[in-house]
C-alpha positions as CSV (number, residue, x, y, z in Angstrom):
1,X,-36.5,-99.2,33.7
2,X,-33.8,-96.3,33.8
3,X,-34.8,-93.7,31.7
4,X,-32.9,-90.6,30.2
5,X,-33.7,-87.1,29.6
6,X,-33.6,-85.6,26.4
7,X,-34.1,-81.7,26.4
8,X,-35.6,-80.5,23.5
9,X,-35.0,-77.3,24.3
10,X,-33.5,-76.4,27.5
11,X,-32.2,-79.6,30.2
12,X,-33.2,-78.8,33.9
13,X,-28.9,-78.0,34.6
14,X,-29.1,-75.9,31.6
15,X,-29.4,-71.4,31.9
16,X,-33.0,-71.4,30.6
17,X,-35.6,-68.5,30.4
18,X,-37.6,-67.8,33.6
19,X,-41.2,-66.5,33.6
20,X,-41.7,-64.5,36.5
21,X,-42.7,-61.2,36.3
22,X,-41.2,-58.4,36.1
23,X,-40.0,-57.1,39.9
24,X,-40.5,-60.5,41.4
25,X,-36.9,-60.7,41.4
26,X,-36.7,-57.7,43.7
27,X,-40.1,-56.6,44.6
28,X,-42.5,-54.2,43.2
29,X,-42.7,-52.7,39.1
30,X,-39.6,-50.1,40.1
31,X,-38.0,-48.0,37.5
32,X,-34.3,-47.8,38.2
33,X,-32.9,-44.6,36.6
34,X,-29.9,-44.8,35.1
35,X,-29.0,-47.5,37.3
36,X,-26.9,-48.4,34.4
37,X,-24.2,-46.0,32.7
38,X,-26.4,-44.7,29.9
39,X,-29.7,-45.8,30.5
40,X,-32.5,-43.4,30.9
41,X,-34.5,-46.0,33.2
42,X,-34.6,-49.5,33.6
43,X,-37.3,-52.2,34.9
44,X,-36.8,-55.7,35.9
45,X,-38.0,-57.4,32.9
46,X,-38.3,-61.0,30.9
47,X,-37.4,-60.4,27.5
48,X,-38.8,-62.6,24.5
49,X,-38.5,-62.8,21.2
50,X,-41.3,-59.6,20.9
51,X,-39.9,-56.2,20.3
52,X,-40.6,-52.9,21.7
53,X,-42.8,-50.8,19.6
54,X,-44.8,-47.3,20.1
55,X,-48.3,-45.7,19.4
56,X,-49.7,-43.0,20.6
57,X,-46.9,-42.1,22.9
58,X,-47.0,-45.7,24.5
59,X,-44.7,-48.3,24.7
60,X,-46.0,-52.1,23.8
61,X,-43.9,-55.4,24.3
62,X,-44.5,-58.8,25.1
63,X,-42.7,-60.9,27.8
64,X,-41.7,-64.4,28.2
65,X,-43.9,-63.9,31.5
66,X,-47.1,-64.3,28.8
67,X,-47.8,-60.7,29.5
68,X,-48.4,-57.9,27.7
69,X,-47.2,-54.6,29.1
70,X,-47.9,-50.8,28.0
71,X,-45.0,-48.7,29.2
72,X,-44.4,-45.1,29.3
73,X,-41.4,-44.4,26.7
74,X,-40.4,-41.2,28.7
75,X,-40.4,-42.6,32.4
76,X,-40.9,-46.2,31.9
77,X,-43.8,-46.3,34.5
78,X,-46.5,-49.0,33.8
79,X,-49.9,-47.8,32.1
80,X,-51.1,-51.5,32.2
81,X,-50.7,-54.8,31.7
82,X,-52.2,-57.8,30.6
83,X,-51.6,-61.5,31.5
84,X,-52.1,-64.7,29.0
85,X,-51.4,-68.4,29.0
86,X,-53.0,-69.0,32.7
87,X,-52.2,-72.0,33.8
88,X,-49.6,-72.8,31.4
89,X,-45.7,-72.4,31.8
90,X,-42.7,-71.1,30.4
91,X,-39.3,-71.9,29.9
92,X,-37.7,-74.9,29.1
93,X,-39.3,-78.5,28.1
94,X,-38.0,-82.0,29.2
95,X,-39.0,-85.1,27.2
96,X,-38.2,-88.4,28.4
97,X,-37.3,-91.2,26.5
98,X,-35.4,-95.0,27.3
99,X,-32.1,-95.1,27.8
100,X,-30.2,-96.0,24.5
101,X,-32.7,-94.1,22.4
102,X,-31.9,-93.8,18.9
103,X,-31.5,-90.5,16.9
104,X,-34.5,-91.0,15.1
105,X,-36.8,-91.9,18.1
106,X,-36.0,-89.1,20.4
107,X,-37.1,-86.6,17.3
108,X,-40.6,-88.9,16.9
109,X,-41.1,-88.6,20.8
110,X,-40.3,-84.8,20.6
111,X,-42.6,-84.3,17.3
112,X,-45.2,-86.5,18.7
113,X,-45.4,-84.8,22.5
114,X,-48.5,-83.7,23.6
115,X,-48.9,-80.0,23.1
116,X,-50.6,-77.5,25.6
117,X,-49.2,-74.0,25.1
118,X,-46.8,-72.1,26.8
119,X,-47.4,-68.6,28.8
120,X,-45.1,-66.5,26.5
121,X,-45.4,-63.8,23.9
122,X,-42.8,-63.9,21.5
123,X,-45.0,-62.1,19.3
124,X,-44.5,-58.3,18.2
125,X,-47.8,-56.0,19.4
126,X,-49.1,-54.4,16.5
127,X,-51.2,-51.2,17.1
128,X,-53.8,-50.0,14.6
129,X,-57.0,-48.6,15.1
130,X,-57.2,-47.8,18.9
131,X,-56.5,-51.3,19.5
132,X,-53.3,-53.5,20.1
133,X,-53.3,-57.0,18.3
134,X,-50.6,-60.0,19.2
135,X,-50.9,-63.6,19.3
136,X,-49.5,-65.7,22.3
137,X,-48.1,-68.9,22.7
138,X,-51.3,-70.1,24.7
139,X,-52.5,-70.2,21.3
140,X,-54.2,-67.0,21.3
141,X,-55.4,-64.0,19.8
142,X,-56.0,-61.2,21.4
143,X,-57.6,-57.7,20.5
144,X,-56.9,-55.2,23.9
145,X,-57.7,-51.2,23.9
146,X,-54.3,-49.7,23.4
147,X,-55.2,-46.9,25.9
148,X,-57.0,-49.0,29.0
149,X,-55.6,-52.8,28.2
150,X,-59.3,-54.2,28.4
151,X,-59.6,-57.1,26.2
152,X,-62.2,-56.3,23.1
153,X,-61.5,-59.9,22.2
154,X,-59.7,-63.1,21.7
155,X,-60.0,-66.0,19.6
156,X,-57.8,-69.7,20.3
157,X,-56.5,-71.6,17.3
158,X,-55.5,-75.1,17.9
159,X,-51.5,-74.0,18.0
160,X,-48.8,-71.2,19.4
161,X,-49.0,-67.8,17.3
162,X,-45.3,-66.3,16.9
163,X,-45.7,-64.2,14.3
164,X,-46.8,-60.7,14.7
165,X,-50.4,-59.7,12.9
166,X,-50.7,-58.4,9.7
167,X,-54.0,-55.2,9.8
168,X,-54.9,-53.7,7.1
169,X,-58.8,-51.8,6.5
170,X,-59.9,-53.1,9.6
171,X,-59.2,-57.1,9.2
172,X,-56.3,-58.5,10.7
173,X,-54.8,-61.2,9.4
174,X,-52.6,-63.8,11.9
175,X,-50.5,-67.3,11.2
176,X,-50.9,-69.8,13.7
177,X,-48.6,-73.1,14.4
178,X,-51.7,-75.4,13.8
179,X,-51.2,-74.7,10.2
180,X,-53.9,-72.1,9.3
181,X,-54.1,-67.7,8.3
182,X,-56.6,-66.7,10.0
183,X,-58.5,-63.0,9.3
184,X,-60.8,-61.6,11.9
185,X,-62.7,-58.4,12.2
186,X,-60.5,-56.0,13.6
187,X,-63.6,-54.8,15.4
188,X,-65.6,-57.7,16.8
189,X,-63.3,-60.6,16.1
190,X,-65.5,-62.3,13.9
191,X,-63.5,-64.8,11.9
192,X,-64.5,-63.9,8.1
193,X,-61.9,-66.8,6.9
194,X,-59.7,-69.6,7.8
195,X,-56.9,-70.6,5.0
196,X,-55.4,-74.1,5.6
197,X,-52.1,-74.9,3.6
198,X,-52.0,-78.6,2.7
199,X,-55.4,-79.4,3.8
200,X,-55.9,-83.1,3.0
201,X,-52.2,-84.1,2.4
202,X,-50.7,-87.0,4.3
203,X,-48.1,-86.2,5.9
204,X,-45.2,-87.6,8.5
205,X,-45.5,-84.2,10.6
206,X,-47.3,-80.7,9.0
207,X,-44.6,-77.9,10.0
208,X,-46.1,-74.3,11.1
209,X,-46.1,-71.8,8.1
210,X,-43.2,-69.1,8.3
211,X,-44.3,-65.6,8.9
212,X,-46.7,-64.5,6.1
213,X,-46.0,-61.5,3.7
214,X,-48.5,-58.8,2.1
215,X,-48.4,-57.4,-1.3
216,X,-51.6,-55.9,-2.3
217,X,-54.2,-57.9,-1.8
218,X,-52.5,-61.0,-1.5
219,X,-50.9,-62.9,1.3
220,X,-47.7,-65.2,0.5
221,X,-47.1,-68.3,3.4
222,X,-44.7,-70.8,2.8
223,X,-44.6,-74.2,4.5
224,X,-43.8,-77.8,4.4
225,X,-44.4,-81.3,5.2
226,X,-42.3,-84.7,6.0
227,X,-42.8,-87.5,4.1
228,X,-40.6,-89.4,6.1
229,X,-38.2,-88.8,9.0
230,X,-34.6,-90.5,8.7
231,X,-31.1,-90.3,10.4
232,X,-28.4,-90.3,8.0
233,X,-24.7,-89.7,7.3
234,X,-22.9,-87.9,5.4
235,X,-19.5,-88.4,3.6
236,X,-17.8,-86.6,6.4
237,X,-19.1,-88.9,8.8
238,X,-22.0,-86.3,10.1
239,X,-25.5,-87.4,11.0
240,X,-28.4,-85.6,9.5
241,X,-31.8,-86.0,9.1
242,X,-33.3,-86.8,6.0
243,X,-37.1,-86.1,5.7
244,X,-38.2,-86.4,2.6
245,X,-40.0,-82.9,2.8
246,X,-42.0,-81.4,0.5
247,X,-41.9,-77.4,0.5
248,X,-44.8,-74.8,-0.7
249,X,-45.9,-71.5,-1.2
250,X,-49.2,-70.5,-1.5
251,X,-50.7,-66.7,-2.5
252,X,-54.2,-66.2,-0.6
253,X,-57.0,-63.6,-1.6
254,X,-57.2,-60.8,0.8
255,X,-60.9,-61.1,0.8
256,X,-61.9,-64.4,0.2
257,X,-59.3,-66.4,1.7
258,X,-59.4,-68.5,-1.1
259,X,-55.8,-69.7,-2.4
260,X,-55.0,-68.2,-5.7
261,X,-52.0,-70.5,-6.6
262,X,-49.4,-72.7,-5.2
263,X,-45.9,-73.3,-6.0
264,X,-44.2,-76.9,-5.2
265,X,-41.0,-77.9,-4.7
266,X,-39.1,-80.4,-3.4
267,X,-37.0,-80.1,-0.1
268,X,-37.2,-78.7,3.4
269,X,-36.2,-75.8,5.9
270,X,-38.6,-73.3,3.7
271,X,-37.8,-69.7,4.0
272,X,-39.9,-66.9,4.3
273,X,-41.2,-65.3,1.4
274,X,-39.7,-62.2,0.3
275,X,-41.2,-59.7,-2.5
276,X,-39.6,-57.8,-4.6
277,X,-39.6,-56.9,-9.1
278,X,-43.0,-58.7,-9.9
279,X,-41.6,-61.9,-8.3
280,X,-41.8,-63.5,-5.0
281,X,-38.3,-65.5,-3.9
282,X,-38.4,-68.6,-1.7
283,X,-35.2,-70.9,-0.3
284,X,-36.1,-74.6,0.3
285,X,-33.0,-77.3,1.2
286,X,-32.3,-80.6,-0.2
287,X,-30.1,-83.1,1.5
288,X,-29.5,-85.6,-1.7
289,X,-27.2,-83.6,-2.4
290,X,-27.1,-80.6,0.5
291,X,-28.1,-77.8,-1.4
292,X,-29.9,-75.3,-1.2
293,X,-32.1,-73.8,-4.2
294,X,-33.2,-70.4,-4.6
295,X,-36.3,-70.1,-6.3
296,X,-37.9,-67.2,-8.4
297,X,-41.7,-66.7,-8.8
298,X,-43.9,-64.8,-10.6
299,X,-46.1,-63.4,-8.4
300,X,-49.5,-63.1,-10.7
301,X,-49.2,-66.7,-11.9
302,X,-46.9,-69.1,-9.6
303,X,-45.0,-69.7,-12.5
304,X,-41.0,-70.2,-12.1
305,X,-38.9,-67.4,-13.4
306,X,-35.8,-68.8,-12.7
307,X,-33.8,-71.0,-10.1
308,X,-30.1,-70.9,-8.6
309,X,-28.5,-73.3,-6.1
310,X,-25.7,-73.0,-4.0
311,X,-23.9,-76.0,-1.2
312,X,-24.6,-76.0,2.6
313,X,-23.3,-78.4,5.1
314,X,-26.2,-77.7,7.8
315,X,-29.8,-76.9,7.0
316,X,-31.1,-74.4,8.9
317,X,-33.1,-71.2,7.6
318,X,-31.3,-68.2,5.8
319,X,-33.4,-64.8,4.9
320,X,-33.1,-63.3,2.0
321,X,-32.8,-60.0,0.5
322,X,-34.1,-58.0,-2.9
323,X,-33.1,-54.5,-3.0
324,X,-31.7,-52.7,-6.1
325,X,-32.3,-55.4,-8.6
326,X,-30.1,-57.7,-6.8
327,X,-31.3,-60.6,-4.8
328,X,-28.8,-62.1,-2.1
329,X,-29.1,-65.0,-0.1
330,X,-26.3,-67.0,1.9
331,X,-25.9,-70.9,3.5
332,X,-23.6,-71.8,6.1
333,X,-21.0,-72.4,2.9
334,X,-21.4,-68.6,1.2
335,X,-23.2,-66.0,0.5
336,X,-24.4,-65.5,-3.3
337,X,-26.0,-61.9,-5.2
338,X,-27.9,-62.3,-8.2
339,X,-29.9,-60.7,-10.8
340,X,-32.7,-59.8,-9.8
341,X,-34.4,-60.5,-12.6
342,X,-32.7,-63.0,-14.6
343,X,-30.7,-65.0,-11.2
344,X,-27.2,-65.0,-12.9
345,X,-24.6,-64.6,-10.6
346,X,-23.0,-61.7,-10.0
347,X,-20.4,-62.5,-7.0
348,X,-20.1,-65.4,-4.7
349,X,-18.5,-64.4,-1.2
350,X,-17.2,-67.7,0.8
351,X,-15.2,-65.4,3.7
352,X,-11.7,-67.5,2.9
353,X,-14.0,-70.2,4.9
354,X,-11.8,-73.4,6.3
355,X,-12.2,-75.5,9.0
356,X,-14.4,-74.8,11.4
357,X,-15.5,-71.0,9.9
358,X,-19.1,-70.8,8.5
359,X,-21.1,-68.0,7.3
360,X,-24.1,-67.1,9.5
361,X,-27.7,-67.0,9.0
362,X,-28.2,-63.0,9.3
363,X,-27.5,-60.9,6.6
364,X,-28.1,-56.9,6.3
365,X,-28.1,-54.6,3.7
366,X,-28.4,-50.6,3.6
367,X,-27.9,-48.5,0.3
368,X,-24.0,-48.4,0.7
369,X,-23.3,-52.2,1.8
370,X,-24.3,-55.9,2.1
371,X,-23.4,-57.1,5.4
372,X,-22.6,-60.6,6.5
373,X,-21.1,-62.3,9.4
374,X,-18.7,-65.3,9.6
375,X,-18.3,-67.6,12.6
376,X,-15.7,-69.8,14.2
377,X,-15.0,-70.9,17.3
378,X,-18.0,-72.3,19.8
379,X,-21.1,-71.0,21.3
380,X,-19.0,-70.2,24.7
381,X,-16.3,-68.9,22.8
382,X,-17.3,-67.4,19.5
383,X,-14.7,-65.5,16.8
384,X,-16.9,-63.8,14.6
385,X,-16.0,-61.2,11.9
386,X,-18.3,-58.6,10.8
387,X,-17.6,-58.0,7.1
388,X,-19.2,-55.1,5.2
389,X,-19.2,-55.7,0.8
390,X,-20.0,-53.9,-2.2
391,X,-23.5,-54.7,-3.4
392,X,-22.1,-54.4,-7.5
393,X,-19.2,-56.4,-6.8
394,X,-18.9,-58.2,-3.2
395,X,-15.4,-56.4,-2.8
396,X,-14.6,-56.0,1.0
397,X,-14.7,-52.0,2.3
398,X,-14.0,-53.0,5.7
399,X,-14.3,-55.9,8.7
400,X,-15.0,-56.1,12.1
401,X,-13.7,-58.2,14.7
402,X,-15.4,-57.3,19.0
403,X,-13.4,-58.3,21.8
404,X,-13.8,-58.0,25.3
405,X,-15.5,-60.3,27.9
406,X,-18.5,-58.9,27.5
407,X,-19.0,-59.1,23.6
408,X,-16.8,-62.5,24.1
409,X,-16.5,-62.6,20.1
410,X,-19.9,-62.6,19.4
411,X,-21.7,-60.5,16.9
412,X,-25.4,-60.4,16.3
413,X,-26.6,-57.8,14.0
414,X,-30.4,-56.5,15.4
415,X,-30.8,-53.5,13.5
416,X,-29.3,-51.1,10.6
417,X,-30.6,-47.3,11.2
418,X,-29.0,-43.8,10.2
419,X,-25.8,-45.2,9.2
420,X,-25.1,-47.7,12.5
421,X,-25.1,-51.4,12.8
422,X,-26.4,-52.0,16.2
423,X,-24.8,-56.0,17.1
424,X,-26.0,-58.1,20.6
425,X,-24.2,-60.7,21.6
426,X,-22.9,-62.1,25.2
427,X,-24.9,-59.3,26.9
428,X,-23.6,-56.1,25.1
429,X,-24.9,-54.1,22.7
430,X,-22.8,-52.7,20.0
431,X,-23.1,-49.6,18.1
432,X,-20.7,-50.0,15.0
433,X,-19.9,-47.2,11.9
434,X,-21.6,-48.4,8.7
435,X,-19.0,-46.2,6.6
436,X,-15.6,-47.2,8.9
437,X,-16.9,-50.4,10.8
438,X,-15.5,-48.9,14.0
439,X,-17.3,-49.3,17.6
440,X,-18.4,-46.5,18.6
441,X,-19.8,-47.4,21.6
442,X,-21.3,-50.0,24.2
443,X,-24.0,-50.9,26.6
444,X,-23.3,-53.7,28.5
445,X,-27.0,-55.6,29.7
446,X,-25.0,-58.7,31.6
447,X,-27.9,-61.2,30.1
448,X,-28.6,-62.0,26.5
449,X,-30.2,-59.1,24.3
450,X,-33.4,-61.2,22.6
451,X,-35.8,-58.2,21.5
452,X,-35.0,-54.4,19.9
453,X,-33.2,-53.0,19.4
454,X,-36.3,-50.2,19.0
455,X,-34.6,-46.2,18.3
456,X,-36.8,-43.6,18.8
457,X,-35.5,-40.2,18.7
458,X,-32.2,-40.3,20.9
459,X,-33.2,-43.1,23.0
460,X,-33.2,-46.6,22.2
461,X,-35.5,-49.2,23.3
462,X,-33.8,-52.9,24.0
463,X,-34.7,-55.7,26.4
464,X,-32.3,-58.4,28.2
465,X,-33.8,-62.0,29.6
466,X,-34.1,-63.2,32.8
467,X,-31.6,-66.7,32.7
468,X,-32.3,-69.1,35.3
469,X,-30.0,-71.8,37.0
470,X,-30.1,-75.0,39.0
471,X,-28.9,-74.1,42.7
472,X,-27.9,-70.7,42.4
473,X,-29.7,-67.0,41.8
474,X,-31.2,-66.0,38.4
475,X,-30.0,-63.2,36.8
476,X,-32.7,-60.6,36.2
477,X,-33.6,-59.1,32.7
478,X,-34.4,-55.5,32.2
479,X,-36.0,-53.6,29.9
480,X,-33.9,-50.5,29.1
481,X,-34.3,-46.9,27.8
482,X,-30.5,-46.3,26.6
483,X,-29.5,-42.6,25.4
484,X,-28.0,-42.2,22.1
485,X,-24.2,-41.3,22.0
């Protein structure tokens, strides 16, 4: 029987991540200084979704290679380094399915795959107590001694770990894709509690909780289930899926572990928690009709304060932001700012959206501005605008539109620090004026920017992946050490 591949997330003639590592695309761990125009040093390096961060006057990141690597900041020379996920592999997954595969199947075979880990660390370090904590996709987490790299200990959950750790007096607390928070002894690893959203709920397919949130001594987790997984269409003639999800969001004792309330609510696509007034704010999507409902809790008692709604066309996950009593949050369709306390509107901005133009999922604030993105064109050839709003009114100060081969279009916003918007996108970084949304300058990588941007002092900290392709050379990530303008 002929049978058809169907690549869930990168096909085998697709530019997928590699997982070598680093200086096996040109020999041995070599700093290159200033081999690039503006770059302190640089080292052949995968880039993941971890970013750079420093303790102790060492540099820690993760790498799609499933390593972890202590650098110094100054030199980039290699302390250490410590492999995970042996065994396993990296990059991208094939699933195969008959051909003339429905939809709704091909999801069902990709949900239902068997599931083994991957060597990768998309994981930020986090370094507390002489000791650097992370989780792996081998479904792992590790304790290492931040100044030697030998492993105090590990601990293996039953999924991948993405999210960075949570410490705080001397437990650290870690989300893994099998469902569970877990909190260990910092010191020995002991688990003193597992918390299992949803235990004992049938379900179609459990999803992994979104990264957690502390406040005090509680721990906020959102997640949700499918009570049934459908392909439908919508007026416009576009297919969906329609899962019948359930959403929740549980607040977890510190201590105990034990779950002190749960708020439930009906759709899918649940956000990340976000804290802020005495109330914790959730997004969860419907698809009967596409909306997508904003919902404000209190955070002693899981009781709804209040709840707004606005339309999407495509699901997919949006963050949102409380600062200065005003709570904003944005779908592909617009991006609303409420009351903080009370969720009436205060402006709705749509971008003059038509045809093909949506708004995108990042949004940034700083204390002069709410900044948002909107898109058009395609993934090859993007057409984005960088808008920058009044918080109080959602009146435009300025917009930004990059051009060049390098930028292609394409903005990304990684970071807001000291008045500069620092955008990736089609292997350049952008440094752009918060007050006069002018480029400044740029630092052109030649691969995709996937963690950083990290500033420290004058230099800033950013790392490129390694993109592989079927009959031809790969082209090599670096990890960079960029000087300031």
């Amino acid at each position: 029987m002929k049978r058809t591949s169907f690549g869930v997330i990168a096909a085998a003639a697709v530019a997928s991540i590699s997982a070598c590592k680093p200086g096996e695309m040109g020999g041995a761990f070599n700093v290159a200084p200033g081999a690039s125009q503006g770059s302190r040093w640089q080292v052949p390096f995968d880039a993941s979704e971890s970013n750079p961060v420093i303790a102790g006057g060492v540099l820690y990141i993760g790498s799609q290679d499933g390593a972890l690597y202590a650098l110094d900041p100054n030199s980039g020379q290699l302390k250490w380094r410590v492999q995970t996920g042996e065994g396993l592999v990296s990059g991208g997954e094939i699933i195969t399915v008959p051909r003339g595969t429905g939809m709704s199947e091909m999801m069902g075979a990709a949900l239902s795959r068997p599931r083994q880990g991957k060597k990768e660390i998309d994981a930020t370090p986090v370094v507390a107590d002489g000791s650097v904590y992370f989780g792996s996709r081998d479904y792992s987490v590790y304790a290492l001694d931040a100044a030697t790299g030998n492993k105090k200990w590990s601990y293996r959950t039953l999924g991948e770990i993405r999210h960075p750790a949570m410490v705080k007096n001397g437990v650290v607390y870690i989300v893994s894709n099998d469902g569970s928070l877990y909190a260990f002894d910092g010191l020995t690893g002991q688990r003193k509690w597992e918390f299992e959203p949803m235990r004992g709920l049938a379900s179609t397919r459990k999803h992994a909780p979104n990264e957690p949130i502390m406040e005090g001594d509680t721990i906020y987790l959102t997640n949700y289930r499918q009570t049934r997984l459908d392909v439908r269409r919508t007026s416009d003639g576009q297919n969906y899926l329609d899962t019948g999800a359930v959403s929740y969001l549980y607040a977890v004792d510190t201590e105990s572990g034990r779950q002190k309330w749960v708020f439930e609510v009906d759709g899918d696509n649940v956000s990340k928690p976000v804290a802020g007034g005495g109330l914790v704010f959730v997004v969860a999507h419907s698809n009967n009709p596409r909306t997508a409902h904003l919902h404000a809790i209190e955070a002693s008692s899981g009781k709804l304060k209040w709840r707004s709604q606005a339309d999407l066309v495509f699901t997919s996950t949006r963050p949102i932001i409380a600062i200065g009593g005003g709570v904003y949050f944005a779908t592909d369709k617009g991006l609303l700012a409420l009351d903080l306390a009370t969720g009436n509107k205060r402006w709705n901005f749509s971008g003059q959206i038509s045809g093909d133009q949506t708004i995108d999922t990042n949004i940034r604030t700083d204390e002069r501005h709410v900044y948002v993105v909107t898109k058009k064109g395609t993934i090859a050839r993007p057409n984005d605008t960088l808008h920058a709003l009044d918080p109080s009114t959602g009146q435009e100060k300025w917009s930004y539109t990059p051009g060049g081969i390098f930028s292609g279009g394409g903005i990304s916003m990684k970071a807001i620090q000291e008045g500069l918007i620092y955008s990736a996108a089609g292997g350049q970084l952008d440094v752009i004026d918060t007050m006069t949304g002018k480029n400044l300058w740029s630092f052109k990588t030649g691969t995709a920017i996937t963690s950083g941007p990290l500033m420290a002092g004058r230099t800033i900290y950013i790392g490129s992946a390694t993109v592989t392709y079927v009959g031809k050379a790969p082209d090599q990530g670096y990890l960079y050490a960029i000087e300031r303008k």
